[in-house]
C-alpha positions in Angstrom: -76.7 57.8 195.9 -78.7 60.0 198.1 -80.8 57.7 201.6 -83.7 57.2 199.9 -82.5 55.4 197.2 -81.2 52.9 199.3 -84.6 50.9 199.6 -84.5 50.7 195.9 -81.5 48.8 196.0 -82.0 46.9 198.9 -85.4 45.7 196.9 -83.3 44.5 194.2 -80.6 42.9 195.7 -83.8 40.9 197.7 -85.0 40.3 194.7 -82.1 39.0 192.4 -80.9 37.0 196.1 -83.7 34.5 195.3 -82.9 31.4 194.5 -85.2 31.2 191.4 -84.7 34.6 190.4 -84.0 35.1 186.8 -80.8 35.8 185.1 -82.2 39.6 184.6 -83.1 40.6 188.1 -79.6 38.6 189.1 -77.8 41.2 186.7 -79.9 43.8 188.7 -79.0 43.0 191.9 -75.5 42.3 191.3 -75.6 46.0 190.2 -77.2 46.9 193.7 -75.4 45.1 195.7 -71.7 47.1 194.3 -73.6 49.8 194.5 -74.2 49.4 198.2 -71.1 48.0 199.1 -69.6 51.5 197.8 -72.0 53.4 199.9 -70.7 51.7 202.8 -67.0 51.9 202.2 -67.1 55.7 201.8 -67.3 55.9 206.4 -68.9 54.8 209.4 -71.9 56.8 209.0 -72.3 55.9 205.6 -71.8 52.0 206.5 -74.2 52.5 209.1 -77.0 54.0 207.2 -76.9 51.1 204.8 -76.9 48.6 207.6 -80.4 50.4 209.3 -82.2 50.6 206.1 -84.8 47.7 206.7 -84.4 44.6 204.7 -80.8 45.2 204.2 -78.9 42.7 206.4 -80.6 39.6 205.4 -80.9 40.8 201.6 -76.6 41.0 201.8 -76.8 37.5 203.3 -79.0 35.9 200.8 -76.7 37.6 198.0 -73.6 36.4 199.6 -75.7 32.3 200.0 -76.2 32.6 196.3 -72.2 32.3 195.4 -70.1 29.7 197.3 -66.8 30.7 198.9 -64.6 29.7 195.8 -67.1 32.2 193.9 -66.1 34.9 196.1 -62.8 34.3 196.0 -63.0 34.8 192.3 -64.9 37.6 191.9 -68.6 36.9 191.5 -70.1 39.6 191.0 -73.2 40.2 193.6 -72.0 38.1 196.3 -68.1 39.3 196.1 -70.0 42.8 196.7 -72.5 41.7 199.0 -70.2 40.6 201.1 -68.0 43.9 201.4 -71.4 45.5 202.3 -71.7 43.5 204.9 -68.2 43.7 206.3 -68.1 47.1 206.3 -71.2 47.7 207.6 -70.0 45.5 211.1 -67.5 48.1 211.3 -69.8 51.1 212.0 -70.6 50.2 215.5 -70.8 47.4 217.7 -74.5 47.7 217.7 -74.3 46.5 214.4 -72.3 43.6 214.6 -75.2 42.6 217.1 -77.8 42.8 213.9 -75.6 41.5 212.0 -74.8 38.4 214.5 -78.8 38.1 214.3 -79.6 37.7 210.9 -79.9 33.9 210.1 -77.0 32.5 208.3 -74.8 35.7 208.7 -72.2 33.6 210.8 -72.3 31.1 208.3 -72.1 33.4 205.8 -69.1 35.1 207.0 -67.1 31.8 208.3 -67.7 30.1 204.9 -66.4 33.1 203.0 -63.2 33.2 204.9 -62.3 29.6 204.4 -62.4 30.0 201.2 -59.4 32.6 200.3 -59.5 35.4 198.0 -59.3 39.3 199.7 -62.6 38.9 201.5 -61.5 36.2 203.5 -59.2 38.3 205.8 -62.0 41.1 206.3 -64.7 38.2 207.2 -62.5 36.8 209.9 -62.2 40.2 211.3 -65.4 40.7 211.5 -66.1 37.5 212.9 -63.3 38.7 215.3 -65.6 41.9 216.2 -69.2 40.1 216.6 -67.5 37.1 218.8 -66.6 40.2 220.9 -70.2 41.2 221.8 -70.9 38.6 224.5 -70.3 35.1 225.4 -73.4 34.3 224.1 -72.8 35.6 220.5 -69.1 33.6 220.8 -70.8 30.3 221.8 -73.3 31.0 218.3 -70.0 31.4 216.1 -68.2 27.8 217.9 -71.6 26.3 216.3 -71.0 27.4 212.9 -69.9 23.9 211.3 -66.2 23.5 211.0 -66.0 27.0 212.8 -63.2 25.9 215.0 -61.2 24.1 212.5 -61.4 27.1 210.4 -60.1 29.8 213.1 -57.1 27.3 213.7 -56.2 26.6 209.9 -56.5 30.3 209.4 -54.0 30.3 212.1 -51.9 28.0 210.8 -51.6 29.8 207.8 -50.5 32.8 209.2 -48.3 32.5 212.5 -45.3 32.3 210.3 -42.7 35.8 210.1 -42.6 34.6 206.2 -45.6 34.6 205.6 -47.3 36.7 202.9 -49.2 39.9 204.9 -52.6 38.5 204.0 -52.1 35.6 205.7 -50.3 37.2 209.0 -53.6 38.7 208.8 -55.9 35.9 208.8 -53.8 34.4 211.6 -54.5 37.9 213.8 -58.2 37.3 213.2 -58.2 34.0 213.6 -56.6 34.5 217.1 -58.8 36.8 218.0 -61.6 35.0 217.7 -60.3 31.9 219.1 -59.5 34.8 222.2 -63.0 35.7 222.9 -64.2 32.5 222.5 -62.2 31.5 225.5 -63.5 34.1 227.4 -67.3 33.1 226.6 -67.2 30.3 229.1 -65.1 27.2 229.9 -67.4 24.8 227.5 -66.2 26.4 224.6 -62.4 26.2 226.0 -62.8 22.6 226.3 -64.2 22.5 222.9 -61.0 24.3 221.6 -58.6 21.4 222.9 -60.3 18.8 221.6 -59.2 20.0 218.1 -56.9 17.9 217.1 -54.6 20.5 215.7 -55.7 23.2 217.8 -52.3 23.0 220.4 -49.7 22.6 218.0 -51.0 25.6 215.7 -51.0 28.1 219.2 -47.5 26.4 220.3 -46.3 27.5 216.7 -48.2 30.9 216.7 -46.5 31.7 220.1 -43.5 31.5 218.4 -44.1 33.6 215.2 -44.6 37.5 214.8 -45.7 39.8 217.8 -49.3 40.2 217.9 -50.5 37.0 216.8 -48.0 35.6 219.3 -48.7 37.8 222.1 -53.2 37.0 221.6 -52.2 33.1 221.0 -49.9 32.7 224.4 -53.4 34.3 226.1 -55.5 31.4 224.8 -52.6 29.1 225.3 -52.7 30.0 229.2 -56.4 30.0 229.3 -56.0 26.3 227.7 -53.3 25.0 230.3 -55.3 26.4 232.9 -58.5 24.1 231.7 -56.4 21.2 231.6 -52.6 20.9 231.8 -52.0 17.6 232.0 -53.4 17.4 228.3 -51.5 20.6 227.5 -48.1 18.9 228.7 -48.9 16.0 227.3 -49.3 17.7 223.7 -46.6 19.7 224.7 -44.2 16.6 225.8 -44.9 15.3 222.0 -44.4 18.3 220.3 -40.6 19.3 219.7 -41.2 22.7 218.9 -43.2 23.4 221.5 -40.4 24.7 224.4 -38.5 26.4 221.9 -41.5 28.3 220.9 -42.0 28.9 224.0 -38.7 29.9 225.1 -38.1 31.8 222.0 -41.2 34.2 222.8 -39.9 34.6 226.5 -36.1 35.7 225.1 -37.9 38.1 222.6 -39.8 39.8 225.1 -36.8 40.5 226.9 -35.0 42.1 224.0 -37.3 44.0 223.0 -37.6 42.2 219.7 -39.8 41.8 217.3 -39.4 39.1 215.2 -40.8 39.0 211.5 -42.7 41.5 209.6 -45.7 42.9 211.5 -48.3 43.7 209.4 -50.7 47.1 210.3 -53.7 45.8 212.5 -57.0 47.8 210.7 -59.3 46.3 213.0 -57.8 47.7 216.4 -58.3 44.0 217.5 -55.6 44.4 219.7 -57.0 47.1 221.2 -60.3 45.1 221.4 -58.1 41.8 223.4 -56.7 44.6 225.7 -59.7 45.9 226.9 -60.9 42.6 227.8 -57.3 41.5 229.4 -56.6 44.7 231.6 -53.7 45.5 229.9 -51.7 45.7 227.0 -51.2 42.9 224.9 -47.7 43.3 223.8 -47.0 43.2 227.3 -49.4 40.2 228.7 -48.7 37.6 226.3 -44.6 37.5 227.0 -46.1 36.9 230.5 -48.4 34.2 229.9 -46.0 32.3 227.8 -43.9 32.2 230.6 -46.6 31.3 232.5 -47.6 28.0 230.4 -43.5 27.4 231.0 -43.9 27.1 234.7 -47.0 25.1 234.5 -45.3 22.6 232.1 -42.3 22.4 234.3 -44.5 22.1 237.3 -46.6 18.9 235.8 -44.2 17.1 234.0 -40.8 16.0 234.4 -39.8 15.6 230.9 -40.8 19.0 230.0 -38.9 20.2 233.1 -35.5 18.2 232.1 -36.1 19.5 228.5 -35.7 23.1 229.9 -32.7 22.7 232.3 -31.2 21.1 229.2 -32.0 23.6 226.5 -29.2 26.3 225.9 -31.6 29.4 225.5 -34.1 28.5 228.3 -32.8 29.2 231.8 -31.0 32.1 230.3 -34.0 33.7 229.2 -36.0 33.3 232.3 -33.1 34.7 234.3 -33.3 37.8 231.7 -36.6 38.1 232.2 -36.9 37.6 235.8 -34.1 40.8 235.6 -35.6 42.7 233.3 -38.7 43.7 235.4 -42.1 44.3 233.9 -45.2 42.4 233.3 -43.4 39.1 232.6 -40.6 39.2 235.3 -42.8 37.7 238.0 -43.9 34.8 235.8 -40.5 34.4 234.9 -39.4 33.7 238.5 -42.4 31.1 238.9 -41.0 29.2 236.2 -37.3 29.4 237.4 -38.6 28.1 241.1 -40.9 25.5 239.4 -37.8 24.2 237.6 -35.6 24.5 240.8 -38.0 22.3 242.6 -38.0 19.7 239.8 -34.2 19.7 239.2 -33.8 18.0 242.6 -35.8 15.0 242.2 -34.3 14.6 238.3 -31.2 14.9 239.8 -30.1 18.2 238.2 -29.9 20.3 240.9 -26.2 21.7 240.4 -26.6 22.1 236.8 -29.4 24.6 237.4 -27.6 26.1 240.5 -24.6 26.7 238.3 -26.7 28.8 235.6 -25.7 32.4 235.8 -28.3 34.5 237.6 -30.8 31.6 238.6 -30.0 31.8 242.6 -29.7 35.1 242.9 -33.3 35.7 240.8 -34.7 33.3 243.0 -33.3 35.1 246.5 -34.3 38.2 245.4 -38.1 37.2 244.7 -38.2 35.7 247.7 -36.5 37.9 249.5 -39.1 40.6 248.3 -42.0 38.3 249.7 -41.4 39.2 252.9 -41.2 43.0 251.8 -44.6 42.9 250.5 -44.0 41.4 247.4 -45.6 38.8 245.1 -46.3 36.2 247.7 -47.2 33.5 245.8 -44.1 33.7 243.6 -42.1 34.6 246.6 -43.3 30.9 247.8 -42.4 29.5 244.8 -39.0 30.7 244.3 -38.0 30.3 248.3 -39.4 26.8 247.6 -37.2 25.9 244.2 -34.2 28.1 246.1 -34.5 25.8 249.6 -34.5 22.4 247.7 -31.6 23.7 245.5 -29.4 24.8 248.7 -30.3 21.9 250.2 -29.4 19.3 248.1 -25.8 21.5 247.8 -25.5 21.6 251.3 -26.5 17.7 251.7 -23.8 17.0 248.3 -20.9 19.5 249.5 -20.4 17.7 253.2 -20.3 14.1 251.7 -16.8 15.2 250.5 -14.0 17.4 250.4 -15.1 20.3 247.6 -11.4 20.3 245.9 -9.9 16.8 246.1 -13.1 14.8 246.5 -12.1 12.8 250.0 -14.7 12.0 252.0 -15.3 12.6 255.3 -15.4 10.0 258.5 -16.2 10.8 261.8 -15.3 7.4 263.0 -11.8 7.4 261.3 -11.4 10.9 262.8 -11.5 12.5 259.6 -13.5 15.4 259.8 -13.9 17.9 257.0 -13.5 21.3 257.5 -16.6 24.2 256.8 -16.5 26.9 254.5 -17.2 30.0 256.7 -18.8 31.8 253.7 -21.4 29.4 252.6 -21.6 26.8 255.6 -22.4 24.2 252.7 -18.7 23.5 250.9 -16.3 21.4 253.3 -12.5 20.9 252.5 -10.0 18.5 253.8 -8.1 21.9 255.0 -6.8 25.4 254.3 -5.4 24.5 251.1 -8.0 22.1 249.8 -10.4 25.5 250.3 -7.8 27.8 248.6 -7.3 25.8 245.5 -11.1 26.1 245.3 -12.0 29.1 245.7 -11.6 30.3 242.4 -14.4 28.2 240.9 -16.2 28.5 244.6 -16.5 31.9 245.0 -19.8 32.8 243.2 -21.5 29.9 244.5 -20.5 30.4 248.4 -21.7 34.1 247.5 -25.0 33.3 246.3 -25.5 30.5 249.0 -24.8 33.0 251.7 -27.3 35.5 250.7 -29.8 32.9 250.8 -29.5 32.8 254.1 -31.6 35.5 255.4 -34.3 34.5 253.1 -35.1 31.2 255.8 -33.8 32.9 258.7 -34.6 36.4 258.6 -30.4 37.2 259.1 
């Protein structure tokens, strides 16, 4: 239909909106408002022509406030079309989604119609997604949509799964996204996320699940932990999956996997997270799940002992801290933040003894002092010192080989590995006996060396 019949239909859809309109001008405006949402859906411009035409927003709100979300979900007629006009019309610009976001009960609209299922909930979300976007102030008016933040997390919750069916891998996505730039509005509306009770344990699953939904849930998940996290730990502490989800998206990363079917994203909301994070997605949230690792490891003890004692999670870090890229530094910050713990648990030779965790540590801080990252530089000389230490303190008690002790007042003095200067032996046989499961420890203890004393 040509422009100028468009304020034909946006008078009847008004019209038939009304809630004492009779069952005629209902039948009329049901025909207007499919007729609309096909002008919209055939482009941008098109979209955006119906979205100017005065009258036309709040007409496709009323339509879509006459039929409740179950109504949608099954097809009814005016407001199932209404609200594809209205959808489609957010997508012509984000000068739009600013009308839109104006036009009373267009949040509600929109956040009631994608809790309620059906094929318009996914596109609702995402256009909830693009108008939470706009500016803090437009993300702090979705949060006070009742049962708006219960509904971005259950739509997360739904989705964060590999299995689950597309439609809901795409809710999750929205749902995330929102949940994302809601973050970002200010810290109110962080702390408003975490006191959802369900909040943590959906993101701690959704960092585990398929790539983008994973990567945009480990941002919010860092911007949580760093708004409070001792309550973060403490949810995390409770929550058995929580580390392996964690550790899980970390060993991912480094492969180069990823895990699940990943749905297309129409919206370009990762592009739309990217923009506001400086960089890519894919390549920030491997890094900020890391992140949330050190943190944990740094604030609680339990958490801390859970990593050293998980299989997969040292390993991963030490991948990671190898690999290089975006995540590698955070990687290190978690490995030192673990070293440091390890010695008061008691657990210091079982993380020394980890493949690769010494010499990722002496190389980050090693690199400090070359004009590298200094405050993970600090962090892993820190971990690396207490670790050497405690060896160095553990290996002169006692003969490395045999296990005899040393006494200075019986005369019995225990010879120094030369290598090392922290494993001592009775004598030259005692040390060559050893030296086969020595060898990569006095190796890696040496090279520490010039990281405290410049050597």
């Amino acid at each position: 239909m040509a422009s100028e019949g468009l304020p034909l239909l946006v008078a009847q859809l008004a019209a038939g909106a009304a809630a004492d309109a009779p069952t005629s001008l209902r039948q009329a405006a049901a025909a207007s408002a499919k007729e609309l949402a096909r002008i919209a859906c055939l482009g941008k411009e098109q979209a955006r022509r119906v979205a100017e035409e005065p009258g036309a927003l709040p007409a496709l709100v009323a339509a879509i406030a006459t039929g409740d979300a179950a109504a949608i979900a099954a097809g009814d007629d005016m407001a199932t079309a209404s609200t594809r006009a209205l959808v489609r019309a957010t997508r012509a610009g984000p000068d739009i989604e600013a009308c839109v976001a104006e036009v009373p009960g267009a949040l509600h609209a929109l956040l009631t119609t994608a809790a309620g299922g059906g094929g318009a909930s996914t596109e609702c979300m995402s256009a909830l997604g693009g108008i939470a976007a706009i500016s803090a102030g437009v993300a702090h008016r979705v949060a006070q949509v009742p049962q708006a933040l219960p509904t971005l997390i259950a739509a997360m919750a739904g989705g964060s799964a590999a299995e689950a069916p597309p439609f809901l891998q795409l809710m999750a996505l929205a749902g995330a996204g929102v949940l994302f730039f809601m973050t970002l509005a200010d810290r109110g509306l962080t702390r408003r996320i975490l006191k959802v009770p369900e909040a943590l344990p959906v993101l701690f699953a959704a960092v585990g699940g398929w790539g983008v939904t994973a990567n945009i849930s480990a941002v919010v998940l860092k911007k949580l932990i760093e708004e409070d996290k001792e309550l973060v730990a403490r949810h995390a502490a409770a929550n058995p999956g929580a580390l392996p989800a964690l550790v899980a998206a970390v060993a991912a990363a480094v492969a180069a996997a990823a895990p699940g079917h990943v749905p297309a994203d129409p919206w370009a909301l990762t592009a739309q997270v990217s923009a506001f994070t400086g960089g890519p997605v894919e390549q920030l949230g491997p890094g900020c799940s890391t992140f949330v690792l050190a943190l944990l490891a740094d604030v609680d003890p339990v958490l801390a002992r859970r990593m050293i004692e998980a299989p997969r999670a040292l390993p991963a870090l030490v991948a990671g801290a190898e690999a290089g890229g975006g995540a590698a530094d955070f990687c290190t910050l978690a490995l030192g933040s673990i070293g440091r713990a390890a010695v008061d648990l008691g657990l210091a030779s079982r993380v020394a003894q980890v493949p690769g965790v010494l010499p990722a540590l002496t190389s980050a801080a090693r690199a400090a002092r070359h004009g590298g990252n200094m405050e993970v530089g600090a962090m892993a000389a820190h971990g690396l010192r207490l670790i050497t230490s405690w060896a160095v303190a553990a290996a002169g008690a006692a003969c490395a080989h045999c296990g005899a002790k040393g006494d200075k007042a019986m005369g019995k003095r225990l010879r120094v590995c030369t290598g090392c200067r922290a494993a001592r032996y009775c004598n030259a046989e005692c040390q060559r006996l050893a030296w086969g499961s020595h060898k990569v420890a006095c190796r890696t203890f040496a090279a520490t060396r010039d990281v405290f004393h410049g050597s």
